[in-house]
Residue, then its C-alpha position, 0 to 999 in steps of 0.5 A: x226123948x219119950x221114944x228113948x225113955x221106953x225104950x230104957x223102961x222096956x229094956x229093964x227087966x226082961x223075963x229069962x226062963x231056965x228051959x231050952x238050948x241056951x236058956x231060950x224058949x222057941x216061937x213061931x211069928x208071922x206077919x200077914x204079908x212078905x217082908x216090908x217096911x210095914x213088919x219093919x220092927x219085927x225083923x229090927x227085933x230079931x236082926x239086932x237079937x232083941x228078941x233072944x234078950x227077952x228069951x225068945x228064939x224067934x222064927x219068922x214065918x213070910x205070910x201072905x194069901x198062902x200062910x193067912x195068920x189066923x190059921x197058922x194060928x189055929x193049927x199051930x204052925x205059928x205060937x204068934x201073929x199080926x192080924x187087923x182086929x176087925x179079922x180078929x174080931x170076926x175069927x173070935x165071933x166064930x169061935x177061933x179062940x185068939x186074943x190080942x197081946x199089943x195092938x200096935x197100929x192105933x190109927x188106920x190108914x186106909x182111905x177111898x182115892x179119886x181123881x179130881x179130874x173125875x169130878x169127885x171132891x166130896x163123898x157123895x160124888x162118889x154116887x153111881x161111880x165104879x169103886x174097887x173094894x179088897x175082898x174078905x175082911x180087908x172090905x170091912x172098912x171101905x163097905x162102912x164109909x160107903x154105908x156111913x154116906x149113904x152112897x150106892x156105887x158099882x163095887x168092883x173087886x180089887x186086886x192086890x195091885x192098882x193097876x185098875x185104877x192106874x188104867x181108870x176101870x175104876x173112879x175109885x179105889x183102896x189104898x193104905x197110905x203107906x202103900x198103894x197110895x205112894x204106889x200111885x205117886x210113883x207111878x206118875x200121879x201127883x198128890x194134886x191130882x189126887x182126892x182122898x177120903x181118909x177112913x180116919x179122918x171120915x170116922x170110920x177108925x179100925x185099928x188094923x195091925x195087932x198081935x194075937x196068940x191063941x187063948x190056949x197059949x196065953x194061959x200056958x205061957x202069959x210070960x213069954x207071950x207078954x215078953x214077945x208083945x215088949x220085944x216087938x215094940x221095943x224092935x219098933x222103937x228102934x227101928x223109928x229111932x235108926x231109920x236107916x238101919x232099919x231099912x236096910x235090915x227090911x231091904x236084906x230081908x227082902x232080897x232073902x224072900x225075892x221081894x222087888x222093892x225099892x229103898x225109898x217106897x220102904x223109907x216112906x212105908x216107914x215113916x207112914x207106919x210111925x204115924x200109925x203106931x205113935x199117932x201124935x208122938x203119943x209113945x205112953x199109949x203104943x201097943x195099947x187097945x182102946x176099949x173103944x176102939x174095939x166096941x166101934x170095930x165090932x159094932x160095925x162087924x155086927x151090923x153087916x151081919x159078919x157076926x152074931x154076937x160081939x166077943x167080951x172085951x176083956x177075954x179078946x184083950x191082954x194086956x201085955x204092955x203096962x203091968 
């Protein structure tokens, strides 16, 4: 019922501008990946026209290692994108000028998993074993769980698969819980077998999906920045409350961009990204970055010497959600 009541609040008033084909403003959005259920609200958004009703033309570009967000952002080739806020953190420090609109995932899901059978039940079993890591950025989190217990391991580099782990090259690995994780029980693996050490859970929480603009953009056209953050929760919402729907509108855009994937790992991705947008059924916080939330995130940047001087809250963050 909370979902439903924003949605109707979200829905209110949309901006209308008199500028363009058809009254619409043209922007540019993209994602850090190919189409999936992790993106599932912002192509909910633009398949059910939410965001042509806030005055939006929208084009989605299909990110991934060849179109990173930041610097589509920096060039110009996309007006908006998700980024985790720790890159985001880290592109402000070094002088890229963007700022946050809406963070819409509150709650990381990345996590360390083992196998029992490994002997590794605790963090400090982890000691002298061999753990994969993801490079750049996608580190940040993992190397702070690692440093937070003290543990001295033998990093190896991950690739976007896990397939080392899978093979057992590794005693531990990355893994969101939308993703790899469920990869791996598909694979064979049962939960049981498995030990996870939740990033959230171990109080190393950096909320990671959140949407940017340039600082430049948002002074020319705070309007149509906020009413692209409202689309979008808004494409969430539904897609939450029409599941299957949304799923098929994921699985479409999928095939478009020949994305292998399957109905069932895109409904559990679904379900695990709702965990993270409205942790606790908490809807009067979604799109919201938490003051603190960003002082630990960065806390943590500059203390692995990633960067010098932490960015002033209130210039990185707008708040596009509650007027």
């Amino acid at each position: 019922m909370l979902a439903v009541v924003l949605i109707v609040a979200l829905m209110a008033s949309p901006p209308v501008w008199g500028e363009g084909e058809g009254g619409l403003k043209g922007a540019s959005f993209v994602p850090q990946w190919v189409p999936q259920a992790q993106f599932a609200g912002y192509y909910v958004a633009f398949d059910k026209g939410i965001y042509k009703k806030y005055g939006i033309d929208l084009k989605i570009i299909t990110g991934g290692p060849e179109n990173p967000p930041t610097s589509l952002l920096d060039n110009g080739t996309a007006d908006f994108a998700s980024v985790w806020l720790s890159t985001a953190i880290n592109s402000r420090a070094h002088g890229q000028k963007l700022v946050n609109i809406a963070q819409i995932i509150r709650r990381t899901s990345q996590m360390l998993v083992a196998r029992k059978k490994s002997g590794i039940t605790t963090p400090q079993d982890l000691n002298g074993k061999k753990v994969s890591i993801w490079s750049g950025d996608s580190s940040i989190q993992g190397l702070a769980f690692i440093k937070k217990y003290n543990l001295t391991v033998k990093i190896v580099t991950q690739s976007p698969t896990v397939n080392l782990f899978m093979r057992g090259a590794v005693d531990a690995a990355s893994a969101m819980l939308y993703n790899e994780y469920h990869t791996m029980l598909n694979s064979g693996l049962d939960s049981d077998e498995l030990m996870t050490f939740s990033f959230y859970e171990h109080g190393v929480n950096f909320p990671e999906d959140g949407l940017y603009v340039s600082e430049e953009k948002f002074a020319a056209d705070p309007e149509l920045c906020c009413a692209f953050a409202r689309a979008s929760i808004e494409g969430w919402l539904y897609a939450f409350a029409h599941t299957d729907e949304a799923i098929d509108i994921v699985m479409k855009y999928m095939f478009k961009a020949h994305v292998p994937s399957n109905t069932a790992h895109q409904r559990w991705m679904l379900a695990k990204m709702r965990d993270l947008i409205i942790p606790d059924n908490d809807t009067a916080h979604i799109g919201i970055l938490r003051q603190e939330d960003y002082e630990r995130t960065a806390a943590e940047l500059k203390a692995d010497g990633l960067i010098e001087t932490i960015p002033e809250f209130n210039s990185f963050y707008k708040n596009c959600v509650k007027k």
